[in-house]
FIVEXDO-663681 format. One record per residue (C-alpha): residue number from 1; residue in one letter; x, y, z. Coordinates in nm, 4 decimals, decimal comma. Example, Ala and Ser with C-alpha at 12.3 -4.5 7.8 and 13.67 -1.06 7.14 Angstrom:
<nodes>
NODE   doro   bami          X          Y          Z
NODE      1      A     1,2300    -0,4500     0,7800
NODE      2      S     1,3670    -0,1060     0,7140
</nodes>
This chain:
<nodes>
NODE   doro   bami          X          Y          Z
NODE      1      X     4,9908     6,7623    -5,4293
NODE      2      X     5,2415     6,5194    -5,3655
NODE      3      X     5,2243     6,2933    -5,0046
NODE      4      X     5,5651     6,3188    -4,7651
NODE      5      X     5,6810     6,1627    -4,4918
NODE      6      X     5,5250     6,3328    -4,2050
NODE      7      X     5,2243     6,4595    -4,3619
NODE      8      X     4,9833     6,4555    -4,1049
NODE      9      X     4,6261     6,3047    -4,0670
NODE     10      X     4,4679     6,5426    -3,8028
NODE     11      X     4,2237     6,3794    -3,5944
NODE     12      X     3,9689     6,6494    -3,5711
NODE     13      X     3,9045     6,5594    -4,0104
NODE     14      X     3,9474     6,2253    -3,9378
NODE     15      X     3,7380     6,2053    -3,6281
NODE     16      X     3,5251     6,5378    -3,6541
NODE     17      X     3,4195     6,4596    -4,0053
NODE     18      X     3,4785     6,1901    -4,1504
NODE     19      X     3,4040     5,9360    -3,9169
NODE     20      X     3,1066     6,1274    -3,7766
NODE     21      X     2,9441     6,0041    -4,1187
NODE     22      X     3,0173     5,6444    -4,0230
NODE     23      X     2,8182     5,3689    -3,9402
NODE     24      X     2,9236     5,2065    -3,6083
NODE     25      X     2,9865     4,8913    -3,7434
NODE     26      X     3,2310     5,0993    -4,0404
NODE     27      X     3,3879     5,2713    -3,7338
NODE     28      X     3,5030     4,9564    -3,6327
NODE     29      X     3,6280     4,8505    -3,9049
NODE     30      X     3,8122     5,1834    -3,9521
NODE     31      X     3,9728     5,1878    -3,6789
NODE     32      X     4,0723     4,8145    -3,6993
NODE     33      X     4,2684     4,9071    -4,0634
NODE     34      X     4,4184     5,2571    -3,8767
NODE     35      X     4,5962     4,9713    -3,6170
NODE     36      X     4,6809     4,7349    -3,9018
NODE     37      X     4,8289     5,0306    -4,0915
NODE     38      X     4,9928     5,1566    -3,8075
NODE     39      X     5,1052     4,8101    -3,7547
NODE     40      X     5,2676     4,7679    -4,0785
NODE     41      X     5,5120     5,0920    -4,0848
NODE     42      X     5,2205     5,2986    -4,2819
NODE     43      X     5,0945     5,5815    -4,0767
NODE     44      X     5,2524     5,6323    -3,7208
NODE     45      X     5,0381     5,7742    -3,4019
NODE     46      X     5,1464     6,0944    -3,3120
NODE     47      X     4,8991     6,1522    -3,0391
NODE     48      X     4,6223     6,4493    -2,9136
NODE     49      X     4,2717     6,3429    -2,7619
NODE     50      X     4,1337     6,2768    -3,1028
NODE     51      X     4,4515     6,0730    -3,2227
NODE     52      X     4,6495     6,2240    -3,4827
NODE     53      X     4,8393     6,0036    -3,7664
NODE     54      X     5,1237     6,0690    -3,9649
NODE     55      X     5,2341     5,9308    -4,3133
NODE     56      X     5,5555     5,7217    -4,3241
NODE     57      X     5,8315     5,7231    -4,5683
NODE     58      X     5,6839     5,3305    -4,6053
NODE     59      X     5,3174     5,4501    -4,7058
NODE     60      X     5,4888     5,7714    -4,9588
NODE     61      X     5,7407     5,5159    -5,1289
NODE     62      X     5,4364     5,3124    -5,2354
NODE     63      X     5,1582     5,5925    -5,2798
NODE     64      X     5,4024     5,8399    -5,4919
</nodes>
């Protein structure tokens, strides 16, 4: 399956079950690369109580 622009990264995986197998300290750090990603153009916040991500055109140009 091919990644698009827009593809989302629903926060009750990313929350729900995947971090839930985390470590706190690997939380942290997880959430530290989610702002740095955000900050660089990669995913953007699209919001809900468990934040939800999308992909950018930015993050499919380089992953596809």
């Amino acid at each position: 399956m091919k990644a698009r622009a827009g593809d989302l990264l629903p926060g009750t995986w990313l929350y729900d079950d995947f971090m839930a197998n985390l470590s706190a300290k690997e939380q942290l750090t997880l959430e530290e690369i989610i702002n740095e990603m955000i900050k660089d153009g990669l995913i953007a916040y699209v919001g809900g109580t468990k934040p939800t991500y999308a992909l950018t055109q930015k993050v499919v140009d380089i992953l596809c």
